[in-house]
C-alpha positions as CSV (number, residue, x, y, z in Angstrom):
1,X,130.2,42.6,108.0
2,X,132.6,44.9,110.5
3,X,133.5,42.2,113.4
4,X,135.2,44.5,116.6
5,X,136.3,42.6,119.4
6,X,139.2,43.0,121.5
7,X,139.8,39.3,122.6
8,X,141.5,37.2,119.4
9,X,140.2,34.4,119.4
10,X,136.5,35.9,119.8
11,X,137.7,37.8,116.3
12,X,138.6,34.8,114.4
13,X,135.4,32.9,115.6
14,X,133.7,35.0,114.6
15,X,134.9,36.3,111.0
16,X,135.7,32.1,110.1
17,X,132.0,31.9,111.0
18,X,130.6,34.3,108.7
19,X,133.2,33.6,105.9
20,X,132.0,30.0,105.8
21,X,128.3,31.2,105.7
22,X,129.3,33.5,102.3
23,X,129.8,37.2,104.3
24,X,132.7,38.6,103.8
25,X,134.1,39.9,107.6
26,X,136.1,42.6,107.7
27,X,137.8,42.0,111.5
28,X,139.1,44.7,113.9
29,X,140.6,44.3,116.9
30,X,139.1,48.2,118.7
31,X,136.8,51.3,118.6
32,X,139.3,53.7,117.0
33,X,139.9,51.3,114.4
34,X,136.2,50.5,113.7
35,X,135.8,53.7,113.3
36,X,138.5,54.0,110.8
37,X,137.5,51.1,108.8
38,X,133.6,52.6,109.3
39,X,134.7,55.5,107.5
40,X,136.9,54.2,104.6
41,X,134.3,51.6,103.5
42,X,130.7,51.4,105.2
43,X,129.8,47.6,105.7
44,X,126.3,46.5,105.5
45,X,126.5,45.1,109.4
46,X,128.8,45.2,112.3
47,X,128.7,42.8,115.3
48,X,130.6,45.0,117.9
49,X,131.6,44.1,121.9
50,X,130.6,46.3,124.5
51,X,133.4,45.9,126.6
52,X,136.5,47.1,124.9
53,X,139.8,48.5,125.8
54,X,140.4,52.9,124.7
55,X,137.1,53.2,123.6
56,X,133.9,51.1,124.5
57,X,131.2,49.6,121.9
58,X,128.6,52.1,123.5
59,X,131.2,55.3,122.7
60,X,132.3,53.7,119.1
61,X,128.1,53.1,118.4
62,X,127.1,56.9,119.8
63,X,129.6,58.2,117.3
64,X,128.6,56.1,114.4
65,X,124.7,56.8,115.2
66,X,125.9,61.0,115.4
67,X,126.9,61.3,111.9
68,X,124.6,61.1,109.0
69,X,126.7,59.1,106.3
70,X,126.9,55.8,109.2
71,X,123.8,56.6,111.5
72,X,121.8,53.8,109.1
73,X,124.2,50.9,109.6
74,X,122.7,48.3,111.9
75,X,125.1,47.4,114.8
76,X,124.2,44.4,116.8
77,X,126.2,44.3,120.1
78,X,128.0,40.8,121.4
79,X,128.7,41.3,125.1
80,X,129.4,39.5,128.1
81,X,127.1,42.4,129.9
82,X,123.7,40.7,130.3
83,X,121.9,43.0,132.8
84,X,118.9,44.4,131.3
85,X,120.4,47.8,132.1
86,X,123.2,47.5,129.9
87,X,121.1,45.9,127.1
88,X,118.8,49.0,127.4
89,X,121.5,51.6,127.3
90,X,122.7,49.5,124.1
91,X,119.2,49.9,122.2
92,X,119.1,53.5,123.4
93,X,121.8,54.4,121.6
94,X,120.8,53.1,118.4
95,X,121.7,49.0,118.4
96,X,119.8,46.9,117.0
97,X,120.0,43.3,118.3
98,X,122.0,41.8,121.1
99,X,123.6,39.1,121.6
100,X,125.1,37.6,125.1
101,X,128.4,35.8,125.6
102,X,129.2,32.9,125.5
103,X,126.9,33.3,122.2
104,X,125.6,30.3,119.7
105,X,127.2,30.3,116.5
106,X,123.3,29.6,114.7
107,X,121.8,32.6,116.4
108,X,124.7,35.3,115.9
109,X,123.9,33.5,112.3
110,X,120.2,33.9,112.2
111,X,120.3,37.1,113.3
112,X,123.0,38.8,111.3
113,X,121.3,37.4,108.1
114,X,118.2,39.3,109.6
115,X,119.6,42.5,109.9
116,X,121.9,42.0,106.4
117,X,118.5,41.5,105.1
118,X,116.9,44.4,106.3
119,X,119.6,46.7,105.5
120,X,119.6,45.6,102.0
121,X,115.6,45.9,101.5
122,X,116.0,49.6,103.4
123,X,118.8,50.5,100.8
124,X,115.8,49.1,98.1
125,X,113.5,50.9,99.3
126,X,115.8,54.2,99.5
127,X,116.6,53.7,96.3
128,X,112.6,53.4,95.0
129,X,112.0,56.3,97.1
130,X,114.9,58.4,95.4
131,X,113.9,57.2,91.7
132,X,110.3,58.1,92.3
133,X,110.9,61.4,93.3
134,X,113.1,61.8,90.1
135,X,109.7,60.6,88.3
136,X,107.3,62.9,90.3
137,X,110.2,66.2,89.4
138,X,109.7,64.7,85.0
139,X,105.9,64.6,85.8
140,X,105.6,67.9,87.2
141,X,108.2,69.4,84.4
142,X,105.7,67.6,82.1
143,X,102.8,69.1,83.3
144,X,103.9,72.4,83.4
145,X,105.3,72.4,79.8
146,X,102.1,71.0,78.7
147,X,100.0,73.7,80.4
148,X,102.6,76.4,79.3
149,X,102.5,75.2,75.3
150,X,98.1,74.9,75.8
151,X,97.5,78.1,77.2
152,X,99.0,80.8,74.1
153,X,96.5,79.0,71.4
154,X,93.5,78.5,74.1
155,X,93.6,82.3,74.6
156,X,93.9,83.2,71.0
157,X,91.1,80.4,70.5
158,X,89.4,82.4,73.1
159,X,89.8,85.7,71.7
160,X,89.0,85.0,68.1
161,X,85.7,82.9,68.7
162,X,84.8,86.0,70.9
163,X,85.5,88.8,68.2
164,X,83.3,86.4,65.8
165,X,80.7,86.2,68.1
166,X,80.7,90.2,68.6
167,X,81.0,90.9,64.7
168,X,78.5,88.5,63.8
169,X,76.2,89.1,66.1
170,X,73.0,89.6,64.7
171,X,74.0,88.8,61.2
172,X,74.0,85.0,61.6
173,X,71.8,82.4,62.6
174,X,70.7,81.8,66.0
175,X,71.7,78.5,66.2
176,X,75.0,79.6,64.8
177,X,75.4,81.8,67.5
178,X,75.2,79.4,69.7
179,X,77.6,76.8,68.4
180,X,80.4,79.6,68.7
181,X,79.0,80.4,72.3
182,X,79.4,76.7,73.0
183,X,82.8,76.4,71.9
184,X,84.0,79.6,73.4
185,X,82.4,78.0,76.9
186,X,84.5,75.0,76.1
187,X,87.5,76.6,75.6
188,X,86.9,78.6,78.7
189,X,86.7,75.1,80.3
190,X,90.0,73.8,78.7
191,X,91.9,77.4,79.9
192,X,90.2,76.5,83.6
193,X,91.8,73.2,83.4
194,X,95.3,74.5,82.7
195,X,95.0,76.9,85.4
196,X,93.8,74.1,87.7
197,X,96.8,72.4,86.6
Protein backbone atom coordinates (compact mmCIF):
# COMPACT_ATOMS: atom_id res chain seq x y z
CA UNK A 1 0.00 0.00 0.00
CA UNK A 2 1.48 3.61 -1.42
CA UNK A 3 0.75 5.99 1.85
CA UNK A 4 1.32 10.02 0.51
CA UNK A 5 0.96 12.46 2.99
CA UNK A 6 2.81 15.58 3.59
CA UNK A 7 2.44 15.97 7.40
CA UNK A 8 5.02 13.22 9.30
CA UNK A 9 3.49 12.07 11.71
CA UNK A 10 0.18 11.42 9.56
CA UNK A 11 2.88 9.13 7.46
CA UNK A 12 4.10 7.09 10.23
CA UNK A 13 0.48 6.54 11.56
CA UNK A 14 -0.40 5.54 9.08
CA UNK A 15 2.22 3.02 7.49
CA UNK A 16 2.78 1.54 11.56
CA UNK A 17 -0.96 0.91 11.18
CA UNK A 18 -0.95 -1.10 8.16
CA UNK A 19 2.46 -2.82 8.92
CA UNK A 20 0.93 -4.16 12.16
CA UNK A 21 -2.24 -5.35 10.25
CA UNK A 22 0.36 -7.56 7.62
CA UNK A 23 0.51 -4.72 4.56
CA UNK A 24 3.44 -3.77 3.65
CA UNK A 25 3.44 0.42 3.34
CA UNK A 26 5.47 1.91 1.18
CA UNK A 27 5.45 5.79 2.63
CA UNK A 28 6.03 9.06 0.68
CA UNK A 29 6.06 12.19 1.84
CA UNK A 30 4.50 14.21 -1.86
CA UNK A 31 2.89 13.93 -5.43
CA UNK A 32 6.06 13.95 -7.49
CA UNK A 33 7.38 11.28 -5.39
CA UNK A 34 4.19 9.18 -5.54
CA UNK A 35 4.39 9.36 -8.80
CA UNK A 36 7.91 8.18 -8.90
CA UNK A 37 7.41 5.37 -6.60
CA UNK A 38 3.87 4.61 -8.76
CA UNK A 39 5.94 4.13 -11.63
CA UNK A 40 8.97 2.00 -10.37
CA UNK A 41 6.71 -0.52 -8.60
CA UNK A 42 2.77 -0.38 -8.91
CA UNK A 43 1.30 -1.11 -5.28
CA UNK A 44 -2.02 -2.84 -5.00
CA UNK A 45 -3.56 0.46 -2.98
CA UNK A 46 -2.64 3.89 -2.12
CA UNK A 47 -4.27 6.01 0.61
CA UNK A 48 -3.33 9.58 -0.73
CA UNK A 49 -4.09 13.40 0.99
CA UNK A 50 -5.77 15.83 -0.90
CA UNK A 51 -4.19 18.64 0.39
CA UNK A 52 -0.49 18.57 -0.43
CA UNK A 53 2.27 20.94 -0.97
CA UNK A 54 3.86 21.10 -5.23
CA UNK A 55 1.39 18.97 -6.35
CA UNK A 56 -2.21 18.13 -4.87
CA UNK A 57 -3.72 14.42 -4.35
CA UNK A 58 -6.41 15.47 -7.15
CA UNK A 59 -3.36 16.42 -9.75
CA UNK A 60 -1.14 13.28 -8.54
CA UNK A 61 -4.69 10.99 -8.99
CA UNK A 62 -5.65 12.67 -12.60
CA UNK A 63 -2.27 11.71 -13.74
CA UNK A 64 -2.23 8.20 -12.40
CA UNK A 65 -6.00 7.63 -13.80
CA UNK A 66 -4.52 9.19 -17.53
CA UNK A 67 -2.17 6.53 -18.17
CA UNK A 68 -3.04 2.97 -18.91
CA UNK A 69 -0.32 0.94 -16.98
CA UNK A 70 -1.72 2.83 -13.31
CA UNK A 71 -5.37 3.98 -14.33
CA UNK A 72 -6.52 0.37 -12.43
CA UNK A 73 -4.99 1.10 -9.07
CA UNK A 74 -7.63 1.96 -6.48
CA UNK A 75 -6.72 5.33 -4.63
CA UNK A 76 -8.71 6.08 -1.65
CA UNK A 77 -8.26 9.75 -0.62
CA UNK A 78 -7.59 10.84 3.33
CA UNK A 79 -8.36 14.51 3.59
CA UNK A 80 -9.23 17.04 5.93
CA UNK A 81 -11.67 18.48 2.96
CA UNK A 82 -15.15 17.25 3.92
CA UNK A 83 -17.47 19.28 1.73
CA UNK A 84 -19.40 17.19 -0.43
CA UNK A 85 -17.92 19.26 -3.33
CA UNK A 86 -14.55 18.26 -2.75
CA UNK A 87 -15.49 14.54 -2.09
CA UNK A 88 -17.34 14.72 -5.53
CA UNK A 89 -14.47 16.14 -7.50
CA UNK A 90 -12.35 13.27 -5.76
CA UNK A 91 -14.75 10.38 -7.08
CA UNK A 92 -14.84 12.20 -10.45
CA UNK A 93 -11.57 11.74 -11.02
CA UNK A 94 -11.35 8.22 -10.46
CA UNK A 95 -11.02 7.69 -6.37
CA UNK A 96 -12.42 5.17 -4.89
CA UNK A 97 -13.28 5.60 -1.25
CA UNK A 98 -12.78 8.54 1.07
CA UNK A 99 -11.83 8.96 4.13
CA UNK A 100 -12.16 12.33 6.40
CA UNK A 101 -9.56 13.65 8.94
CA UNK A 102 -9.19 13.15 11.89
CA UNK A 103 -9.86 9.41 10.47
CA UNK A 104 -10.40 6.01 12.69
CA UNK A 105 -7.68 3.72 12.50
CA UNK A 106 -10.56 0.51 12.16
CA UNK A 107 -12.19 2.14 9.25
CA UNK A 108 -9.05 3.43 7.10
CA UNK A 109 -8.57 -0.51 8.11
CA UNK A 110 -11.81 -1.96 6.97
CA UNK A 111 -11.77 -0.10 4.02
CA UNK A 112 -8.34 -0.57 2.65
CA UNK A 113 -8.69 -4.36 3.18
CA UNK A 114 -11.89 -3.79 0.93
CA UNK A 115 -10.29 -2.28 -1.83
CA UNK A 116 -6.90 -4.65 -1.41
CA UNK A 117 -9.51 -7.26 -1.91
CA UNK A 118 -11.09 -6.10 -4.80
CA UNK A 119 -8.03 -5.27 -6.62
CA UNK A 120 -6.72 -8.71 -6.10
CA UNK A 121 -10.13 -10.60 -7.24
CA UNK A 122 -10.03 -7.79 -10.42
CA UNK A 123 -6.32 -8.90 -11.19
CA UNK A 124 -8.20 -12.81 -10.84
CA UNK A 125 -10.45 -12.16 -12.88
CA UNK A 126 -8.00 -10.39 -15.60
CA UNK A 127 -6.13 -13.12 -15.39
CA UNK A 128 -9.24 -15.76 -16.16
CA UNK A 129 -10.24 -13.51 -18.77
CA UNK A 130 -6.71 -13.45 -20.48
CA UNK A 131 -6.22 -17.41 -20.09
CA UNK A 132 -9.66 -17.99 -21.64
CA UNK A 133 -9.07 -16.13 -24.49
CA UNK A 134 -5.75 -18.18 -24.93
CA UNK A 135 -8.23 -21.24 -24.74
CA UNK A 136 -10.95 -19.82 -27.15
CA UNK A 137 -7.52 -18.88 -29.89
CA UNK A 138 -6.38 -23.31 -29.22
CA UNK A 139 -10.16 -24.08 -29.85
CA UNK A 140 -10.60 -22.17 -32.87
CA UNK A 141 -6.91 -23.41 -34.24
CA UNK A 142 -8.50 -26.77 -33.31
CA UNK A 143 -11.41 -26.45 -35.20
CA UNK A 144 -9.96 -25.12 -38.15
CA UNK A 145 -7.24 -27.91 -38.39
CA UNK A 146 -9.88 -30.40 -37.92
CA UNK A 147 -12.17 -29.05 -40.67
CA UNK A 148 -9.02 -28.48 -42.93
CA UNK A 149 -7.67 -32.33 -42.39
CA UNK A 150 -11.82 -33.57 -42.94
CA UNK A 151 -12.55 -31.85 -45.89
CA UNK A 152 -9.63 -33.46 -48.72
CA UNK A 153 -10.99 -37.27 -47.95
CA UNK A 154 -14.87 -36.03 -47.68
CA UNK A 155 -14.45 -34.65 -51.18
CA UNK A 156 -12.67 -37.60 -52.59
CA UNK A 157 -15.32 -39.76 -50.57
CA UNK A 158 -17.64 -37.58 -52.45
CA UNK A 159 -16.36 -37.90 -55.71
CA UNK A 160 -15.71 -41.64 -55.78
CA UNK A 161 -19.13 -42.79 -54.38
CA UNK A 162 -20.44 -40.43 -57.18
CA UNK A 163 -18.42 -41.99 -60.17
CA UNK A 164 -19.73 -45.45 -58.70
CA UNK A 165 -23.04 -44.42 -58.65
CA UNK A 166 -22.72 -43.07 -62.45
CA UNK A 167 -20.77 -46.30 -63.69
CA UNK A 168 -23.02 -48.60 -62.04
CA UNK A 169 -25.91 -47.27 -62.70
CA UNK A 170 -28.21 -49.62 -64.11
CA UNK A 171 -25.97 -52.52 -63.61
CA UNK A 172 -26.61 -53.00 -59.92
CA UNK A 173 -29.36 -53.55 -57.74
CA UNK A 174 -31.80 -51.07 -56.84
CA UNK A 175 -31.38 -51.23 -53.40
CA UNK A 176 -27.72 -50.98 -54.00
CA UNK A 177 -28.18 -47.90 -55.59
CA UNK A 178 -29.56 -46.52 -52.98
CA UNK A 179 -27.19 -47.44 -50.22
CA UNK A 180 -24.39 -45.53 -52.26
CA UNK A 181 -27.05 -42.54 -52.77
CA UNK A 182 -27.42 -42.63 -48.99
CA UNK A 183 -23.88 -42.46 -48.14
CA UNK A 184 -23.08 -39.96 -50.81
CA UNK A 185 -26.11 -37.75 -48.98
CA UNK A 186 -24.31 -38.34 -45.82
CA UNK A 187 -21.09 -37.32 -46.85
CA UNK A 188 -22.71 -34.34 -48.44
CA UNK A 189 -24.01 -33.72 -44.77
CA UNK A 190 -20.53 -34.21 -43.15
CA UNK A 191 -18.80 -31.59 -45.98
CA UNK A 192 -21.90 -29.14 -44.92
CA UNK A 193 -20.87 -29.46 -41.44
CA UNK A 194 -17.21 -28.50 -42.03
CA UNK A 195 -18.28 -25.63 -43.97
CA UNK A 196 -20.68 -24.64 -41.23
CA UNK A 197 -17.72 -24.95 -39.11
Amino acid sequence: VLVVDDTPENLQLLSRMLTDNGYEARPVPSGRLALQAVERDPPDLILLDISMPEMSGLEVCQRLKGTAATRDIPIVFISALNETLDKVKAFSLGGVDYVTKPFQIDEVMARVATHVSLAQARRELERSYAELRELEKLRDGLVHMVVHDLRSPLLALMCNIEFMMEDLDGRIEPQHMQNLGAALAATEQLNRMANDM
